[in-house]
C-alpha positions in Angstrom: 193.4 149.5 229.3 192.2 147.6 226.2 189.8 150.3 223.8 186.5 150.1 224.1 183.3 150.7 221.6 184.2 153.8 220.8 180.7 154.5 218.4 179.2 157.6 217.8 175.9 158.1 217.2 175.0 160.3 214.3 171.6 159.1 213.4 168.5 157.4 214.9 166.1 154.5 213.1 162.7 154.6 213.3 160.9 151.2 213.8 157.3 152.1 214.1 156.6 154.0 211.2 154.9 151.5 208.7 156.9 149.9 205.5 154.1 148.7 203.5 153.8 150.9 200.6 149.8 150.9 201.5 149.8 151.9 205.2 152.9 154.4 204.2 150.5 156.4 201.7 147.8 156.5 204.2 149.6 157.2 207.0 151.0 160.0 204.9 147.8 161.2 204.1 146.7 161.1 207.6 149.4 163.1 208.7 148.9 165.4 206.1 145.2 165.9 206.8 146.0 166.9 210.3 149.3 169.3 209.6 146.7 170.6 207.2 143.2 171.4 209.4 145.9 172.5 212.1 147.8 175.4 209.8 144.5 176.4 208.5 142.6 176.3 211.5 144.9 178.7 213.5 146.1 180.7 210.5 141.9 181.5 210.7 142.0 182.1 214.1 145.0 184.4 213.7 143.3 186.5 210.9 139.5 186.9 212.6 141.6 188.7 215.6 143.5 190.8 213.4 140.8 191.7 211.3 137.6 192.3 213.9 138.4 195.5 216.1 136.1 194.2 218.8 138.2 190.8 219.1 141.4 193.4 220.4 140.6 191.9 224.2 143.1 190.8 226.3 141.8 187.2 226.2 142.1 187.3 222.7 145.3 188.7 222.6 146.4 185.7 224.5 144.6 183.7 221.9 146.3 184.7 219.1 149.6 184.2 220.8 148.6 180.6 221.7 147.7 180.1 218.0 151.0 181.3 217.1 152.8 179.0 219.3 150.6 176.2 217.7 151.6 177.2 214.7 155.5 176.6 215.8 155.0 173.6 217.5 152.9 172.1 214.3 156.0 173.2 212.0 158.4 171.7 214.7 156.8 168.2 214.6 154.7 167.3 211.2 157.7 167.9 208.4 160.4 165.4 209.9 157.0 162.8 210.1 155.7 163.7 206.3 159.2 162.9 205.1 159.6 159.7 207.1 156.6 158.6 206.4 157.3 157.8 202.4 161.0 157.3 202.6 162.5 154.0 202.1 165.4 154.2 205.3 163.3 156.3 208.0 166.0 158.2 209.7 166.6 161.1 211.6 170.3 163.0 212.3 171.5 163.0 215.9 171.2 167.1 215.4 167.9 167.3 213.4 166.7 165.0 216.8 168.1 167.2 218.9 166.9 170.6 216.9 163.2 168.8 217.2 163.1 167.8 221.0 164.3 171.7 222.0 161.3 173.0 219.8 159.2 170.8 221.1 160.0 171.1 224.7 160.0 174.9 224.4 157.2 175.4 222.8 155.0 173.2 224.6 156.1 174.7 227.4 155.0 178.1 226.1 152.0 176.6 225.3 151.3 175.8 229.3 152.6 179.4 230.4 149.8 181.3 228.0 147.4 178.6 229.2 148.4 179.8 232.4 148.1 183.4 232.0 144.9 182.5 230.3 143.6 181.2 233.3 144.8 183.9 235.2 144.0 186.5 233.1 140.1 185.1 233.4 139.8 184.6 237.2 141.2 188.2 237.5 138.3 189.5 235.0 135.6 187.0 237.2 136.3 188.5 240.7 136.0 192.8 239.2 133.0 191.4 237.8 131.9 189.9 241.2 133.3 192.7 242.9 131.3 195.6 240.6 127.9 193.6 241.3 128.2 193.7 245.0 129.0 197.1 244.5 125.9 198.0 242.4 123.8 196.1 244.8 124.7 198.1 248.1 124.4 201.5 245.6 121.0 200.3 245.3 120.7 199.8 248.9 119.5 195.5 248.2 123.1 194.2 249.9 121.1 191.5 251.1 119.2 189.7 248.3 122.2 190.2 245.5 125.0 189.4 248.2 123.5 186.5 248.8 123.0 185.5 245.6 126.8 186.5 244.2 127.5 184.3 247.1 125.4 181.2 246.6 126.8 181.5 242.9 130.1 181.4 243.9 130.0 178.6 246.1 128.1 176.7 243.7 130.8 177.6 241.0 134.0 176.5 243.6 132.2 173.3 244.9 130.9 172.0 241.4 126.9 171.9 242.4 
C-alpha cells in the first residue's frame, strides 16, 4: 500500500477576522468594550448579592451562580479573540482549540441547567403562593369569590390572555 498524507494538524487559521490595520483596532476595541461591560456587569451583580442581606434568596443564590458561570464562559471566549484580533498570523493551537470548545460547551451548558433550576425554582415559589391564597380565602370563609379569581388568573397566565 503506497503512504498516504500522513498530516497532522497542530494549528487552525482564522479567515474571518479582519487584516486591515483599521478594522483590526476597531474590532479590537469592540471586543474589548464588551469583555469589559460583561466582567464589570456580573462582577456588580456578584458583589450587590454578597453584600445586601435581604438579596440571600434562593433566586438570587441561583443568580449569583449564573453570573459566575458568565464570568467563565466570558474568560473562556474573549482572550483567544483580543489576541487574534491584532496579531499579524491569526492562529489558534490544535489544543488551545480544543481547551476552548470544552469550556465553552460546559459552561454553556451550565448556563442552561441554572436557567433550568431557575425556572423551576420559580414555578415551585408560584404554586405555595397560589396554594396559601386559596387557603386564606376558605379561612375567611369567601372560597368562592378568591377561588375564582386565583383561577381566572391562572388560566389567563397559562393561555397568554
Amino acid at each position: 500500500m503506497p503512504p498516504g498524507n500522513c498530516t497532522v494538524v497542530t494549528e487552525f487559521i482564522f479567515l474571518a477576522f479582519p487584516t486591515h490595520p483599521d478594522l483590526q483596532t476597531l474590532f479590537f476595541m469592540s471586543i474589548s468594550l464588551v469583555f469589559t461591560a460583561t466582567v464589570t456587569g456580573n462582577l456588580l451583580i456578584l458583589v450587590a448579592i454578597r453584600g445586601d442581606a435581604c438579596l440571600h434568596t434562593p433566586m438570587y443564590f441561583f443568580l449569583e451562580g449564573l453570573s459566575i458561570v458568565e464570568l467563565g464562559y466570558a474568560a473562556a471566549i474573549f482572550p483567544q479573540m483580543l489576541v487574534n484580533a491584532l496579531q499579524e498570523r491569526k492562529r489558534i493551537s490544535f489544543g488551545g482549540c480544543g481547551a476552548q470548545v470544552f469550556f465553552f460547551l460546559g459552561l454553556g451548558s451550565s448556563d442552561c441547567f441554572l436557567l433550568v433550576a431557575m425556572a423551576y425554582d420559580r414555578s415551585r415559589s408560584d404554586h405555595k403562593d397560589r396554594v396559601a391564597v386559596v387557603q386564606w380565602g376558605q379561612s375567611r370563609k369567601e372560597p368562592g369569590a378568591l377561588s375564582q379569581a386565583v383561577t381566572s388568573l391562572e388560566m389567563a397566565r397559562c393561555t397568554g390572555a
